[in-house]
C-alpha positions in Angstrom: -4.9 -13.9 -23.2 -5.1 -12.0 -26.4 -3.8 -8.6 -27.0 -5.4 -6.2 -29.1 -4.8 -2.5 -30.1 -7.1 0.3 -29.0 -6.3 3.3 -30.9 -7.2 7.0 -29.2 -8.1 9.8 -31.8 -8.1 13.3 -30.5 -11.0 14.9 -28.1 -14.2 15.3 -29.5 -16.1 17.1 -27.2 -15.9 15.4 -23.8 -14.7 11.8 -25.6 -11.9 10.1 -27.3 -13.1 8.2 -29.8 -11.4 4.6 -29.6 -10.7 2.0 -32.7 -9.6 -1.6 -32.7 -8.3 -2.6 -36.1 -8.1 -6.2 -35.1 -11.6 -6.7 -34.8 -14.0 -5.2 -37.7 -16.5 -2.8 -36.2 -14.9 -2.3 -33.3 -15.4 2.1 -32.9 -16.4 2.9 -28.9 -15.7 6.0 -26.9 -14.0 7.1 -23.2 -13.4 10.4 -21.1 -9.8 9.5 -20.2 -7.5 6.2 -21.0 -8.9 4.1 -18.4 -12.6 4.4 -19.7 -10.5 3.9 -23.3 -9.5 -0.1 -22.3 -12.5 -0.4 -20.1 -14.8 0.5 -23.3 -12.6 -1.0 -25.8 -12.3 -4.3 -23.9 -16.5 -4.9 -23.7 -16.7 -3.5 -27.3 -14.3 -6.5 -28.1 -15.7 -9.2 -25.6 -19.4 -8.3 -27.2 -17.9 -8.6 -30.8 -15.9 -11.9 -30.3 -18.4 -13.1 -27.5 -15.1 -13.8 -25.3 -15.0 -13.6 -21.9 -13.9 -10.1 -20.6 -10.8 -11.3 -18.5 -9.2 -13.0 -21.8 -8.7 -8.9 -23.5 -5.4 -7.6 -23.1 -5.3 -3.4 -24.6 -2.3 -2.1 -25.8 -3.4 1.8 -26.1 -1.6 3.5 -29.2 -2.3 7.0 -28.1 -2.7 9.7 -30.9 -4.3 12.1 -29.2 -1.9 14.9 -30.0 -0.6 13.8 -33.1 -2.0 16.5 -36.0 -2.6 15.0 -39.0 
């Protein structure tokens, strides 16, 4: 199982918007963190056209953080 990094940017609106550096192109949304790796892991399976149950997310929360 691979392991990848979703990232979670602050609220915009009713969403978090989600990035995975480790795959290109990979930008999704969710309400809350479990929508987050539930989005994140089909944005990644549908990139890398890997099964679903071979995504690991590791969530690198920056919702709070002020830039």
């Amino acid at each position: 199982m691979k392991a990848y990094t979703a990232i979670v940017g602050p609220r915009d609106g009713e969403w978090f918007p989600v990035e995975v550096p480790e795959v290109p192109g990979v930008f999704t949304q969710g309400r809350d963190l479990v929508e987050v790796e539930e989005m994140a892991r089909e944005a990644i399976s549908m990139m890398l056209d890997v099964p679903i149950g071979e995504i690991a997310i590791r969530i690198d929360d920056q919702r709070l953080q002020i830039a």
